[in-house]
N, C-alpha and C positions, 0 to 999 in steps of 0.2 A: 385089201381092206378099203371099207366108205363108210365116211365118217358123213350121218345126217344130222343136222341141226337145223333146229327154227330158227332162223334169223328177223322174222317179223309176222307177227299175229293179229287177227283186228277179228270182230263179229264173223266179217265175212269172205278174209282171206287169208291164205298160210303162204310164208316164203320161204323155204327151206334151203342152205346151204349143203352143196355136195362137195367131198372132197376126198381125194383118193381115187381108185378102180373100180368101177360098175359093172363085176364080172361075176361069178357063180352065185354065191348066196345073198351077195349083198343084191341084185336084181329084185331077188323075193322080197327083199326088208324093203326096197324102195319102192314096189309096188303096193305091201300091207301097209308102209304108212300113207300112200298117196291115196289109196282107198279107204284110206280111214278118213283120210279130209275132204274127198268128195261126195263120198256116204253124207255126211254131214253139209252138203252142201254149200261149201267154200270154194273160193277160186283157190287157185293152187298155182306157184311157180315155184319154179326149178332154178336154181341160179348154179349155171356149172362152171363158172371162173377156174374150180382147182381140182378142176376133173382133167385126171390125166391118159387114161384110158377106158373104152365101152368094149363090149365081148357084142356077138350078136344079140345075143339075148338081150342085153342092157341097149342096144341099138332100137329094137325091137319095139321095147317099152317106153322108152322116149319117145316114139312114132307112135306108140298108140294113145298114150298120155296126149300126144299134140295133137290126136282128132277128136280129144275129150273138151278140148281149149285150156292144155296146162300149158303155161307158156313158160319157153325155155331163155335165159339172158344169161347171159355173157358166157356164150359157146365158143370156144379158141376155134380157128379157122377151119382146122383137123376134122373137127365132132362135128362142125357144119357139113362140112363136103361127106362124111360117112352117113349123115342122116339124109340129104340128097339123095345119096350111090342109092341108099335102101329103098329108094321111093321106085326106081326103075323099073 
């Protein structure tokens, strides 16, 4: 389960808090909300402090959000070096 929450709102950026697992369905949910905020053209971050595990898929989409310039903060060391491995 991931739990998304808006942690901070303004005109022109959204910060969402992730927390829990970024695996099967929740992938989709965290993609149709991040598309809903760049549709709308907002900056977007990702705050993954209480992310405790990515699937590929959810690896996937962090890497592709980051060439959109959704910026990822406070990734535990783990999510770093798995979003590297991906880039290979």
């Amino acid at each position: 389960m991931l739990r998304i929450s808006i942690i901070d709102e303004s005109e022109g950026s959204v910060r969402l808090s992730l927390e829990g697992w970024l695996v099967g369905p929740w992938v989709n949910e965290l993609r149709k909300q991040s598309e809903q905020t760049l549709s709308e053209r907002k900056t977007l971050t990702l705050d993954l402090a209480k992310v405790w595990f990515v699937d590929p898929r959810g690896t996937t989409l962090l890497r592709e959000l980051a060439t959109r310039q959704v910026e990822h903060v406070n990734c535990s060391a783990f999510l770093t070096q798995q979003l590297k491995e991906t880039t290979i």
